[in-house]
C-alpha positions, 0 to 999 in steps of 0.5 A: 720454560723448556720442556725437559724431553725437548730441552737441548743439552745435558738431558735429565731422565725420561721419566722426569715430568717437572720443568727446566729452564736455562740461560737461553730461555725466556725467563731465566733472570725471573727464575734465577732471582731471589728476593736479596737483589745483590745476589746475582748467581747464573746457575746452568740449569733451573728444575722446577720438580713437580713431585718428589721422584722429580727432585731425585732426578735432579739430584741424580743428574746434578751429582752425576754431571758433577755440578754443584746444588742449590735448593729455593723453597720461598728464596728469603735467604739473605745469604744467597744459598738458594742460588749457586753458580754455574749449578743446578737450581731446584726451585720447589715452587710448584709443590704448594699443597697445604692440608690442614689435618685438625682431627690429628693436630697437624697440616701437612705443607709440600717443599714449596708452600709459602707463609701466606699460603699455609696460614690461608689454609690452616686458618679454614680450620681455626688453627696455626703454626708459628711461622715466617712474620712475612707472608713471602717466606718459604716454609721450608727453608724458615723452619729447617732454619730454626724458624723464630715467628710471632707465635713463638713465645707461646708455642715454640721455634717453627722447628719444634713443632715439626712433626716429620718430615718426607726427604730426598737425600743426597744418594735419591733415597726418599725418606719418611724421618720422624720421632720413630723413623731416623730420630736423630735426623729430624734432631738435624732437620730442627734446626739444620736441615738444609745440610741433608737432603730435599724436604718434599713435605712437613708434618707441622703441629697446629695450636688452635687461634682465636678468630680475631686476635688483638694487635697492631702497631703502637707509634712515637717519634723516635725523639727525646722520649723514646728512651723512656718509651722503650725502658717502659716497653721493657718493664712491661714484657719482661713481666707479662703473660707470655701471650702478649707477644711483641718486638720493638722497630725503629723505621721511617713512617711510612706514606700511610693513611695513618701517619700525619703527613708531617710524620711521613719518612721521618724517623719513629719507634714502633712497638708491634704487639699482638695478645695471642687468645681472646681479644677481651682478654688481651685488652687489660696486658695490652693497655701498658703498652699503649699507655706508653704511646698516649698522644702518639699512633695507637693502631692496634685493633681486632684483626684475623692472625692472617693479617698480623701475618702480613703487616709488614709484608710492604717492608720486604719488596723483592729485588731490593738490595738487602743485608742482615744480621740475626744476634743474641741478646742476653738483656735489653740493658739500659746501655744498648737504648741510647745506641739502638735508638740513635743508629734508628735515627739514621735510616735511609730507605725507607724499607730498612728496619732495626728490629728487637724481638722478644723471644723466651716464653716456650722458645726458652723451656725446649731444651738446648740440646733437644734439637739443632736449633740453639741459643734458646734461652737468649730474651731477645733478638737484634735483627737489623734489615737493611733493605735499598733500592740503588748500588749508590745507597750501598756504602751507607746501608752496610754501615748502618747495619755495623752501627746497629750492631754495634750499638747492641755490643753490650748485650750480645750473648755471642750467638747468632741465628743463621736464617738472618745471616749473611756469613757462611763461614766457620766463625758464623757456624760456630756462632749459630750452633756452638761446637758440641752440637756442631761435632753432632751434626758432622757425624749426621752429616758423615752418614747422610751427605759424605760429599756434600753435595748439599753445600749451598747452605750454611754449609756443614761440612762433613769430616776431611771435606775440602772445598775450593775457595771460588774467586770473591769467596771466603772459606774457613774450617767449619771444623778440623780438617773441613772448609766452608764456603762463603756465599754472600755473594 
């Protein structure tokens, strides 16, 4: 890392006080490096800001060098959007303060905090906010996104519980943005907040947590009678108490101490499930589920809401390949069973998994047009991961992640949640938010960012933006008279 009042080159302002790092320094391929390893963008210069006043003079020198910006909190993005070619990278990675205010409700997290950081913390004073089911995951990023977490059926999107929220936006104002101040930005921000500015800190709303929650992993063979398994998973949720919050996975059983050695890397069904309040409680709503896999893995157990936190961190090793998808479901209907189970039988890394969220509860009764955030009433959610290793693994994991998507065809609502896709074309925007609420976020976007210059995101476009179409890139209107980048690298 080079000292920026020593640095050769275009030159920042004097008074900023953070790092930079360009393509002749050692350690620029580890600063440039997301966690999606087909993303392979050089950006010109890398900011390491270690302050808000250092972010506007980033955003400063990139408008005013006419470079094109990209923002990295926790680099998760399947997409790619933290990186950008030949631009400017600002990587918040420095601003990791996390302070638990639970007098007030709230913690307080800076641009940089990680998952795992902030439930660290928060956890000291008993209490959490939903979050990233990976510990890796950059708070920013997840919750501007929207922010599905496994608390969220109980306590709502990561977005709802954004109190407010301190900003840089694209002219170096900084702005406090909150139900008082700029109302219809943080409107934005739930949901859709990459497109306006550099949130330097989050104000998020804590819930009280148990101090050991009941949950874990229930294991079968992903074979002849993982059908029933998963109609009676269904049959099970669909009538609980919202607190027992739950997702099915088909994976390859890992080389684990738990899995027989017989059972390692072949294909098998996973429900994860947790009772989130007290464990005694939990015992009764959780024993249908593990009824379902008697003879199989029954792993679930007292443990502290950090660990669940990270129990399927060694599923997201950074530098790996990936390819995602993020869809809508009207039901688990019968006719999607069969499909999701087959395309589980035909994984090939070890780190891909077709993942089924259940969803509703508290995500479901926050009103649709009350924050950017959409689909909200969509019981649950498709996530195929695809995750390799090897360039020469590549054909089969894309066309994996097609089979599973179209195994779920049937019960696809249309929607699509945007912090898992890829695309960053129209069609994906339209798919994410829908047109009404797009229109409203075009006119946000006119009055906070008119030239774009937060554009490496799911980008929405302001009105008669034109944006040229880079070689390997696509683009489509995001709406009339606006182009949109494609970024998937």
């Amino acid at each position: 890392m080079t000292d920026s009042s020593t640095a050769p080159g275009p030159e920042l302002s004097a008074s900023f006080h953070g790092g930079t790092i360009r393509p002749e320094d050692p350690g620029y391929d580890a600063a440039r490096a997301i966690y999606n390893g087909s993303i392979d963008r050089r950006p010109a210069l890398v900011v390491r800001p270690h302050g808000a006043a250092d972010v506007i003079d980033a955003i400063a020198y990139a408008r005013d060098a006419g470079l094109p910006l990209s923002v990295r909190c926790g680099g998760h993005g399947v997409a790619g959007t933290a990186v950008c070619e030949g631009g400017v990278l600002i990587d918040l990675a420095a601003l990791k303060g996390v302070h638990a205010e639970p007098d007030r409700g709230v913690a307080i997290a800076q641009g940089g905090a990680l998952w795992g950081e902030y439930d660290r913390e928060t956890a000291l004073v008993g209490m959490a906010t939903p979050g990233g089911r990976v510990t890796t995951t950059g708070v920013g990023g997840f919750t501007l996104g929207g922010g599905y977490g496994w608390l969220s059926p109980v306590h709502g999107l990561t977005c709802d519980n954004l109190v407010a929220a301190d900003m840089v936006t694209a002219d170096g104002r900084f702005v406090h943005v909150s139900e008082d101040e700029h109302p219809e930005l943080l409107w934005g921000l739930r949901g859709a907040g990459a497109n306006f500015g550099v949130v330097t800190a989050y104000e998020l709303r804590l819930h009280p947590i148990e101090p050991e929650l009941l949950a874990g992993m229930l294991i079968v063979p992903n074979d002849d009678g993982a059908a029933d398994v998963v109609r009676g998973y269904r049959a099970v949720v669909e009538s609980a108490d919202e607190r027992l919050v739950t997702a099915l996975a088909t994976i390859l059983a890992p080389p684990e101490e738990f899995v027989p050695p017989e059972m390692v890397g072949k294909p098998v069904l996973g429900m994860i499930a947790c009772w989130v309040g007290d464990p005694a409680e939990g015992a009764e709503a959780m024993q249908p589920l593990r009824d379902l896999v008697a003879g199989g893995m029954d792993l679930v157990q007292p443990m502290p809401y950090t660990a669940f936190q990270a129990m399927i961190d060694g599923f997201a090793p950074r530098g790996w390949l990936n390819y995602h998808r993020g869809q809508h479901l009207r039901a688990l209907t019968d006719e999607v069973v069969d499909p999701f189970l087959a395309a589980g039988r035909d994984i090939g890394s070890p780190m891909t998994q077709g993942i089924v969220f259940r969803h509703a509860g508290a995500v479901s009764r926050v009103p649709e047009d009350a924050t950017a955030a959409s689909n909200r009433s969509a019981p649950y959610m498709a996530h195929p991961i695809a995750c390799w290793a090897t360039p020469e693994e590549t054909a089969h994991e894309m066309d994996w992640v097609a089979a599973f998507s179209r195994a779920f065809e049937p019960a696809m609502s249309g929607g699509t949640y945007l912090n898992f896709e890829p695309g960053t074309t129209a069609a994906d925007l339209r798919a994410g938010y829908g047109e009404e609420k797009l229109r409203r976020l075009v006119a946000l976007k006119d009055e906070w960012d008119p030239g774009n210059v937060f554009r490496s995101n799911h980008n929405i476009a302001p009105t008669g933006w034109q944006h040229p179409v880079m070689p390997g890139q696509r683009g489509e209107p995001a709406m009339e008279g606006a182009d949109t980048p494609q970024t998937t690298g």
